[in-house]
C-alpha positions in Angstrom: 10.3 4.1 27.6 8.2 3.3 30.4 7.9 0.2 32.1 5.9 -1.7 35.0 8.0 -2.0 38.2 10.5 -5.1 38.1 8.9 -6.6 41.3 5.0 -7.0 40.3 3.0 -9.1 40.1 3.5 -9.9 36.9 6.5 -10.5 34.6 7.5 -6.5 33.6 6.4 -5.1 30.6 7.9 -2.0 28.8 6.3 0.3 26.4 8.6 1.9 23.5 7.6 4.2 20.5 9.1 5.1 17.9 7.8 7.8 16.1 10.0 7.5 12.6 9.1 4.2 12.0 7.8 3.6 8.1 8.1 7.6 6.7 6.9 8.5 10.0 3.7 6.5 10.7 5.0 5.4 14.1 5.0 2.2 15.9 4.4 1.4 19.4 5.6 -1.9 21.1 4.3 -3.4 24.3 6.3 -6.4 26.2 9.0 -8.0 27.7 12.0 -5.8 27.6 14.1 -8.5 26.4 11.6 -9.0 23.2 11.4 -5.1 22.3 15.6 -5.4 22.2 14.9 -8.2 19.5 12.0 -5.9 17.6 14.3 -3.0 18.0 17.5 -5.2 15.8 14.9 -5.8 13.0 16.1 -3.9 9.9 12.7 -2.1 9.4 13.5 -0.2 12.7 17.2 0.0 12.6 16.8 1.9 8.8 14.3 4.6 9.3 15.0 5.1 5.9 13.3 1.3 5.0 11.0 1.5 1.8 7.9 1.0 2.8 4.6 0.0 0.3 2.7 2.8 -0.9 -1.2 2.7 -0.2 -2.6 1.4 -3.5 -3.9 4.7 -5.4 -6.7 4.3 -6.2 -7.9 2.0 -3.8 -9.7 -1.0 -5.3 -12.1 -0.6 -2.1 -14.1 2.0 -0.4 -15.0 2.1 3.3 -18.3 2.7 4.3 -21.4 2.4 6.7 -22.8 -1.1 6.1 -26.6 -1.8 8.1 -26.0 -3.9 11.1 -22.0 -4.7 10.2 -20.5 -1.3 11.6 -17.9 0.0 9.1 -17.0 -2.4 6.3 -14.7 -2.8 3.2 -16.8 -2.8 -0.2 -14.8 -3.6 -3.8 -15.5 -1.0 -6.3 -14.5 -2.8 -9.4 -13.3 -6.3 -9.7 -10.3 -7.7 -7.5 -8.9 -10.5 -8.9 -7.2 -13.7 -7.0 -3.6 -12.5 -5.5 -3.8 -9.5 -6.0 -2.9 -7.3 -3.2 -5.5 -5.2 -1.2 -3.6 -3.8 1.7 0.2 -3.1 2.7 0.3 -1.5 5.9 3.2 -0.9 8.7 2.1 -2.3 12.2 1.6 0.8 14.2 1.1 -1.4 17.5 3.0 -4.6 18.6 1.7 -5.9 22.0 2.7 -9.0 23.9 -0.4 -11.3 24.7 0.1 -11.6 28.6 -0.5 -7.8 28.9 -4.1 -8.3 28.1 -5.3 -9.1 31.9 -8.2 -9.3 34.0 -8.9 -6.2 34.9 -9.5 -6.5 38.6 -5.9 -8.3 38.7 -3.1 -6.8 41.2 -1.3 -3.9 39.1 -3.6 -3.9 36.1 -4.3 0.0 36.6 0.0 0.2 35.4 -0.3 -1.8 32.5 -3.6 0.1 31.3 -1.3 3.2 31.6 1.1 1.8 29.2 -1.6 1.0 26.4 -2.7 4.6 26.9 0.9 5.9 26.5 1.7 3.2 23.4 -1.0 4.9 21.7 -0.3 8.8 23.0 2.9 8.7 21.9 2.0 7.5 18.6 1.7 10.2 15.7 -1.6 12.0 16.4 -3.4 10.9 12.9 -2.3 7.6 13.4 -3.4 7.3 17.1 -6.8 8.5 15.9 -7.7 5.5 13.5 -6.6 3.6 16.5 -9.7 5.3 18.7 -11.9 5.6 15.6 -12.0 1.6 15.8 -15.0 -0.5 17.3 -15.2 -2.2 20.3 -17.3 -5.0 20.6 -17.1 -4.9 24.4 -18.4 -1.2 24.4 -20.9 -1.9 21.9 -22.6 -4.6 24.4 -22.1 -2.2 27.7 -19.5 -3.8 28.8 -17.3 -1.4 30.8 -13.6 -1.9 29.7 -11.0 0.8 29.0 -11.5 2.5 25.5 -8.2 1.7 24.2 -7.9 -1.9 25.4 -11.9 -2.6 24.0 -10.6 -1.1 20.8 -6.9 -3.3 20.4 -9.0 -6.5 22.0 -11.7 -6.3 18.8 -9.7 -5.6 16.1 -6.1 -7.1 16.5 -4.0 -9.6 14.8 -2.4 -12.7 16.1 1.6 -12.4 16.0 4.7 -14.2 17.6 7.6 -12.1 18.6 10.2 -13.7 20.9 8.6 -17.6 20.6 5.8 -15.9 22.6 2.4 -15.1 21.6 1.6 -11.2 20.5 -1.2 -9.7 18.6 -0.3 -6.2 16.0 -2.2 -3.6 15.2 -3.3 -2.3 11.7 -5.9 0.1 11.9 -6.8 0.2 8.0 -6.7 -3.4 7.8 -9.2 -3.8 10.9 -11.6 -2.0 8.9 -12.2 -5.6 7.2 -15.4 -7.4 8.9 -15.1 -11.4 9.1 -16.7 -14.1 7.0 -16.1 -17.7 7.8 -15.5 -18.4 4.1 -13.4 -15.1 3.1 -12.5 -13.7 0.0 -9.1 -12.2 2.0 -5.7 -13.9 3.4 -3.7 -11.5 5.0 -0.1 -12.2 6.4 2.5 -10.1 8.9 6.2 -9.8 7.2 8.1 -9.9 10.0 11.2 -8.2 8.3 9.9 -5.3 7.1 6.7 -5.4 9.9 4.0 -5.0 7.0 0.9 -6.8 7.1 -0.2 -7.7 3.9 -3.6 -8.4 2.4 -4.2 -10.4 -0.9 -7.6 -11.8 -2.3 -7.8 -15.4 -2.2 -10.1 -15.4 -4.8 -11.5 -13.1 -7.6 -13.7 -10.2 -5.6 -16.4 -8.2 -7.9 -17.2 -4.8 -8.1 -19.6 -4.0 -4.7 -19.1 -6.8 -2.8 -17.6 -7.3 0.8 -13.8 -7.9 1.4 -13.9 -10.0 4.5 -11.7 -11.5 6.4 -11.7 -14.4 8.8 -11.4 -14.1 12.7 -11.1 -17.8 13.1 -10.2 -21.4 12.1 -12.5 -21.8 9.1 -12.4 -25.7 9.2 -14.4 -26.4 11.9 -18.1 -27.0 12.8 -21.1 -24.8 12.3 -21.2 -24.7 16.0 -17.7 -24.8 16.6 -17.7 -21.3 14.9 -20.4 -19.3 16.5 -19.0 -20.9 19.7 -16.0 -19.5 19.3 -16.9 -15.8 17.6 -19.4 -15.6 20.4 -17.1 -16.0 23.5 -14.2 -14.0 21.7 -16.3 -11.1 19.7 -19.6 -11.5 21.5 -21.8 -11.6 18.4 -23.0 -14.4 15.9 -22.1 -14.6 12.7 -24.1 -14.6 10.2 -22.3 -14.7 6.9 -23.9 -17.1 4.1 -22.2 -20.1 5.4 -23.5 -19.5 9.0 -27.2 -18.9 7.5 -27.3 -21.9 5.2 -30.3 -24.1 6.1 -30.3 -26.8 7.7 -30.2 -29.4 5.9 -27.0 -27.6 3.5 -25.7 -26.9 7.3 -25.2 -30.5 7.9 -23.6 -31.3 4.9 -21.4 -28.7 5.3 -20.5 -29.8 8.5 -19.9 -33.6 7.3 -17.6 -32.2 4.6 -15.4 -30.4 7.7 -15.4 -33.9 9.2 -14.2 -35.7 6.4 -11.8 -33.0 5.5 -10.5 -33.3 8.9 -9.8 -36.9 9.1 -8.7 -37.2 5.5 -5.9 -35.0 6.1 -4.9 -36.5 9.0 -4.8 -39.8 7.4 -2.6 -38.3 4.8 -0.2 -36.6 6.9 0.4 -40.0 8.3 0.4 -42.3 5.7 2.8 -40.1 2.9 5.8 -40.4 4.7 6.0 -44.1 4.3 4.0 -45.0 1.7 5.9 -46.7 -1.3 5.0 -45.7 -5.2 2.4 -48.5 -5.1 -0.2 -46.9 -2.6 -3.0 -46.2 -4.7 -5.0 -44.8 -2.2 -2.9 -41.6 -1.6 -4.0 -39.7 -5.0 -7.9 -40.5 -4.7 -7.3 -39.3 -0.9 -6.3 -36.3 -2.1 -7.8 -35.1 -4.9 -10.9 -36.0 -2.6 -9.3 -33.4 -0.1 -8.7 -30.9 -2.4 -12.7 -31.1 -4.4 -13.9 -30.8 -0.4 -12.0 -27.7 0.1 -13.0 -26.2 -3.1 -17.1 -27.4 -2.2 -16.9 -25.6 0.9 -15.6 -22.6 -0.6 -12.2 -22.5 1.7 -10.3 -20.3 -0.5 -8.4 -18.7 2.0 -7.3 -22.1 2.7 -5.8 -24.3 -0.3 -2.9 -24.4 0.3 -2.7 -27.2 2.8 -4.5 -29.6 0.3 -3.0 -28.6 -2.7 0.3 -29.3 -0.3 -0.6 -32.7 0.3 -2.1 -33.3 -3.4 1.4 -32.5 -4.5 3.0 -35.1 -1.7 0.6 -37.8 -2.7 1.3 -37.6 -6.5 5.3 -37.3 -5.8 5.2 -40.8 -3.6 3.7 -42.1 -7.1 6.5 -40.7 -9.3 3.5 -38.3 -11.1 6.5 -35.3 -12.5 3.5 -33.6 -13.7 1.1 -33.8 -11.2 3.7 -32.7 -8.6 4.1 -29.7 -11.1 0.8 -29.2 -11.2 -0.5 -29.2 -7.3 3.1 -27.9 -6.1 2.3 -24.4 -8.3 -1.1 -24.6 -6.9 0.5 -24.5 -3.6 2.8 -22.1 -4.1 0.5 -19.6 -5.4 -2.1 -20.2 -2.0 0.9 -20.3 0.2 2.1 -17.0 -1.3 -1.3 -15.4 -0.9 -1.7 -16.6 3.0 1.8 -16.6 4.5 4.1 -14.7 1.7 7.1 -15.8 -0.4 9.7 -15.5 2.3 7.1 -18.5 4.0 9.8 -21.8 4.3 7.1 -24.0 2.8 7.0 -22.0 -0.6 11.2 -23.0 -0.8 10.3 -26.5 0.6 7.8 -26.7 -2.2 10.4 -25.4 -4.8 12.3 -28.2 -4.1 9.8 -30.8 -4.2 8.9 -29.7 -7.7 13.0 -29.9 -9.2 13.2 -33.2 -7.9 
């Protein structure tokens, strides 16, 4: 263990390995001491013996050199909906507030300890950490290797009720569309990050993954892949003409509004609102136009709240299965709304 002095300028920060963790793939964590005493209770560290998911064998994917996208993931037979795509042990946990300016007082310490959270990692696993991109490299940007490399391809995560990001190096390998095929999901039990097709994938195409909010704006987007990746996207629904570009972006405007009209109005509706069902099923058929797979289940959610307000047993059975499967596929069936959606369906 290392740490930053306890008088910086800064709140400290604390690196810890553990090289066992996950038959030996390692794990490095990065934070507040008082955090990485929390990581260190979680089962998956206290049992080096924890199972662990075995790389699917043979991969339904093969990683290769794709013009003008860097690395990418490419299907090489058909992948259908839910099924998984990657299981992988974090070998990086890092809390949010060590990414700093780098002309900040003391940054030239906490640089040292994402150098040493990656040293003391086994040396195969350190190396698909450096064999990663970085963006910030890519466009001359002069930042430390290791810090370009965890700021381009990391994962959001919350540790502690405070904001963290994970590393995954496999699972990085996945470039971004803003209308995915993927949903992938941390298991904070067990630390796997999990990756599942949100819809079916055929042989030679792209998995993708999303690096942002899906439901929002064309410009919205490229606004925000721009300032955070520093390119512009260009996946299909980025390149759709402009007429198709503004209908798209009415439909994220209406889907937007409608389910914040719905949100409101379930909880006190009585069974005689006839306006909740057409609300939603709208929802849900604007969802499905703009291809948000990686996204159903909040509209199936509400589909299934609308028709239950109305006394509809089946419909509830219906859209609450809907939502259980999407819920499954984005957040895992430990998520509380795939129990709160169990009960909504027995009732």
């Amino acid at each position: 263990m290392k740490c930053t002095p306890a008088n910086s300028a800064r709140d400290q920060m604390c690196v810890y390995t553990s090289p066992s963790f996950a038959n030996n793939r390692g794990i490095s964590v990065l934070t507040a001491p008082s955090i990485a005493a929390e990581i260190a209770n979680y089962p998956s560290l206290l049992k080096p013996a924890t199972r662990h998911p075995k790389a699917l064998f043979p991969a339904p994917f093969e990683t290769r050199q794709l013009p003008g996208r860097g690395m990418g993931v490419i299907a090489n037979r058909t992948i259908e909906r839910g099924e998984r795509i990657f299981a992988h042990a974090v070998v990086g946990i890092f809390n949010t507030e060590a990414f700093l300016t780098y002309d900040d007082e003391g940054y030239e310490e906490v640089e040292e300890l994402f150098h040493l959270a990656i040293d003391q990692l086994p040396t195969d696993v350190g190396r698909l950490v450096l064999d990663l991109a970085s963006h910030e490299e890519e466009q001359g940007m002069e930042v430390d290797g290791v810090i370009g490399r965890l700021n381009t391809n990391m994962f959001q995560a919350t540790f502690g009720d405070e904001d963290h990001t994970v590393i995954v190096p496999e699972t990085a390998r996945m470039n971004h569309d803003c209308r995915a095929n993927t949903m992938y999901y941390l298991d904070e039990k067990s630390l796997v990050h999990y990756t599942h097709a949100s819809r079916k994938i055929l042989p030679g195409e792209e998995i993708t993954t999303t690096y942002i909010d899906p439901v929002q704006r064309y410009e919205q987007r490229q606004s925000v892949i721009k300032a955070s990746w520093g390119f512009e996207c260009t996946c299909p629904q980025c390149t759709l003409s402009p007429a198709f570009r503004a209908e798209s972006d009415m439909r994220i405007e209406l889907i937007s509004s409608l389910a914040a009209e719905l949100e409101q109005e379930i909880p006190s509706a009585s069974n005689s609102s006839g306006n909740l069902v057409p609300k939603a099923e709208l929802l849900v058929s604007l969802y499905e136009q703009e291809r948000l797979d990686s996204s159903m289940e909040e509209p199936y959610r509400l589909a299934a709240l609308a028709n239950a307000k109305l006394g509809k047993v089946w419909e509830v059975v219906k859209w609450t299965m809907k939502a259980t499967e999407a819920m499954i596929i984005s957040e895992g069936s430990r998520a509380r709304m795939v129990d709160e959606l169990a009960e909504l369906r027995g009732k």
